[in-house]
C-alpha positions in Angstrom: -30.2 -51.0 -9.5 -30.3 -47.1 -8.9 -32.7 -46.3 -5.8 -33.8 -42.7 -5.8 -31.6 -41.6 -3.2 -28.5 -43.1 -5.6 -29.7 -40.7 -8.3 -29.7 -37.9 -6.6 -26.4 -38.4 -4.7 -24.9 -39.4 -8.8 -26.6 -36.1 -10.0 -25.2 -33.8 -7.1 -21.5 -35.4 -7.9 -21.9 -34.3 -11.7 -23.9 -30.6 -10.9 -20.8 -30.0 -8.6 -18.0 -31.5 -10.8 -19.5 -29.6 -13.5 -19.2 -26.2 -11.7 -23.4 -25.8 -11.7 -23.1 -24.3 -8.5 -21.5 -21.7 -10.0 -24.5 -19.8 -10.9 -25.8 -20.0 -6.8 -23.0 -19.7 -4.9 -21.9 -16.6 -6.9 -24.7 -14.6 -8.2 -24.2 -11.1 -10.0 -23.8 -8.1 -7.8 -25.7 -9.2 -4.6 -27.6 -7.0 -2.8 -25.6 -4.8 -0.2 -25.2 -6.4 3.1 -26.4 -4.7 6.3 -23.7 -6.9 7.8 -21.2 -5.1 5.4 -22.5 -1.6 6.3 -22.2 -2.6 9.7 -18.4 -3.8 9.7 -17.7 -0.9 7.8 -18.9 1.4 10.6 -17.1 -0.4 13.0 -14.1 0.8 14.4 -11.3 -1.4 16.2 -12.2 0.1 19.7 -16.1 -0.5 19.2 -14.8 -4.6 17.9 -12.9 -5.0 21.2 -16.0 -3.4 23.3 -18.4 -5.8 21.2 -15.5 -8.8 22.2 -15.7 -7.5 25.5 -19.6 -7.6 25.8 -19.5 -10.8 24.5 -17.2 -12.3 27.0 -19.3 -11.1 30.2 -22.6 -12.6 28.3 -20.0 -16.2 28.0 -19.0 -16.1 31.7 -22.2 -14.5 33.1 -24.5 -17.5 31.3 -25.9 -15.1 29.3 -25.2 -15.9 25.8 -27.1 -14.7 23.0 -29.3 -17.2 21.8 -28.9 -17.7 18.2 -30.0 -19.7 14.7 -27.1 -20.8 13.6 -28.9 -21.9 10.6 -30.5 -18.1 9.9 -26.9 -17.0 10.5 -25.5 -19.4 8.2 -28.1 -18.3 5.5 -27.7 -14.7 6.3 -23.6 -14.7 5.9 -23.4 -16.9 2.9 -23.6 -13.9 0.1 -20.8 -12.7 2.4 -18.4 -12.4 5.3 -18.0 -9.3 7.7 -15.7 -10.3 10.6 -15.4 -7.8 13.0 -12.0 -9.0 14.2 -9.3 -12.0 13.8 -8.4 -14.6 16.5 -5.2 -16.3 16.5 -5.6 -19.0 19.2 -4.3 -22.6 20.4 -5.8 -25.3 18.8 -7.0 -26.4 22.5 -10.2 -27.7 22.5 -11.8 -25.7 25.5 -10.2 -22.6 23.3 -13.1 -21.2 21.0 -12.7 -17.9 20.5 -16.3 -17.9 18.9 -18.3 -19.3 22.1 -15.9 -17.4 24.7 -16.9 -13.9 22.6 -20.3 -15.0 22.0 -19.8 -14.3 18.4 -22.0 -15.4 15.5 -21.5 -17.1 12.1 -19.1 -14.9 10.6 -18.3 -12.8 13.0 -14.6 -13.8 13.5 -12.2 -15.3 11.5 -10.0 -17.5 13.8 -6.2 -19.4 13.2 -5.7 -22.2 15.3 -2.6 -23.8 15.9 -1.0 -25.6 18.6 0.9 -23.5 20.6 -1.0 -20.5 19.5 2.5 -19.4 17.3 2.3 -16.9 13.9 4.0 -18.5 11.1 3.6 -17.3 7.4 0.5 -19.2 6.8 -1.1 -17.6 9.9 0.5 -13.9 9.1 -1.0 -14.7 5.2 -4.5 -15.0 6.7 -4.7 -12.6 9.1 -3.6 -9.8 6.0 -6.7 -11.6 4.3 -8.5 -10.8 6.9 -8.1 -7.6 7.4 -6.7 -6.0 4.1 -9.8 -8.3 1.5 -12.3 -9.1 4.7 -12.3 -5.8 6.5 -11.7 -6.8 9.9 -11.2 -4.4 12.7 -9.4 -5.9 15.3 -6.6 -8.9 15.8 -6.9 -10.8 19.2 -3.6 -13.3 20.1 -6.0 -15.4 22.0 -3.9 -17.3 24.9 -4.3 -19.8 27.5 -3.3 -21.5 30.5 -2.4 -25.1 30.9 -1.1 -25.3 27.0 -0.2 -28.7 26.1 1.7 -27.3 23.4 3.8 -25.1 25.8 4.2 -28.0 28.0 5.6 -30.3 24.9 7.9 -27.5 23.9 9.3 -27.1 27.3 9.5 -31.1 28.1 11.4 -31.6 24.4 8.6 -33.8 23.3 9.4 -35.6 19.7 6.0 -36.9 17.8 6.2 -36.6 14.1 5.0 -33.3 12.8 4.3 -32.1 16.1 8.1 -31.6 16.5 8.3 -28.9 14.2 5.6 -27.0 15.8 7.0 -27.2 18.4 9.9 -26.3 17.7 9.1 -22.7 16.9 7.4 -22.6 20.6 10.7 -23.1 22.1 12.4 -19.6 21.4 9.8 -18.3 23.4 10.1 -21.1 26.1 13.7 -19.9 25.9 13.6 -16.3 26.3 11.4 -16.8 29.5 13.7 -16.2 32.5 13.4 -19.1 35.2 14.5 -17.8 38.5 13.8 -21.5 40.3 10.2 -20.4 41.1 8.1 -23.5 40.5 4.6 -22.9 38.2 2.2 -21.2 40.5 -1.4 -22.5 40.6 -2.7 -19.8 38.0 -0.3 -21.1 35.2 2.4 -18.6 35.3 5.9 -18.8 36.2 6.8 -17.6 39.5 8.4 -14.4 38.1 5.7 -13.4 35.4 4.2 -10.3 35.4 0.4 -10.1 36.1 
């Protein structure tokens, strides 16, 4: 028996295996975006004041309050980022809450260990040289798990290879016997 709700689920599967969409989800010359005009006139200093801003709403509990839903709306003709994050996969990590940015605002690479590969490298050209981005942030962290597995040689199935291209820079950190201080850093890094 085919309940209503069946019907409809059956009838999205063929629209979008049939390519119906098509017609919505790319509609002949939108109208311009004020969010394009915007990012256009942006400049990498103003994107890294904006990031700034942001950040001092995020630790001041001041955050814009937003509808995700109107943004989503809003950005779907069309992304604007004003700037690219490439940051740690860590969960307490999100460049979009910790900047206060928006729906598609940012485009963000996440990987553990917060390394550029060619993958990452391929996006962050897409981002910039199709997207218009204005600004590229290497978003860091203490307390890295990542870091940590890379130093302690940990072995656990594809998670050796990423970490693996950790170590080199685990390597070329000089360890003068100073034991991790309580901000994260080695003994003799720089502030």
């Amino acid at each position: 028996m085919n309940s209503p709700s069946r019907i409809i689920a059956l009838s999205l599967c063929a629209a979008v295996a049939t390519g119906a969409f098509t017609a919505v989800t790319h509609a002949a010359d939108p109208a311009p975006s004020p969010l394009a005009a915007a990012q256009k006139a942006t400049t990498p200093q103003q994107a890294l004041d904006r990031l700034v801003a942001g950040n001092t709403r995020f630790t001041t509990g001041a955050t814009t309050k937003r509808d995700f839903g109107a943004e989503v709306r809003n950005s779907a003709p069309g992304q604007y980022p004003i700037a690219s994050f490439v940051a740690c996969l860590d969960s307490r990590t999100s460049p979009d809450y910790i900047f206060d940015l928006g729906v598609g605002q940012a485009f963000v690479a996440r990987v553990a260990g917060n390394f550029v590969n060619e993958d990452i490298l391929g996006s962050l050209e897409f981002a910039h040289k199709a997207a218009g981005a204005k600004l590229i942030v290497v978003f860091g962290h203490s307390a890295c798990g990542a870091v940590k597995g890379a130093c302690d040689d940990v072995k656990l199935g594809n998670l050796t290879a990423a970490l693996a291209k950790i170590r080199p820079a685990v390597a070329a950190v000089k360890d003068d016997g100073s034991p991790l201080r309580e901000d994260g850093r080695f003994g003799n890094q720089r502030e």
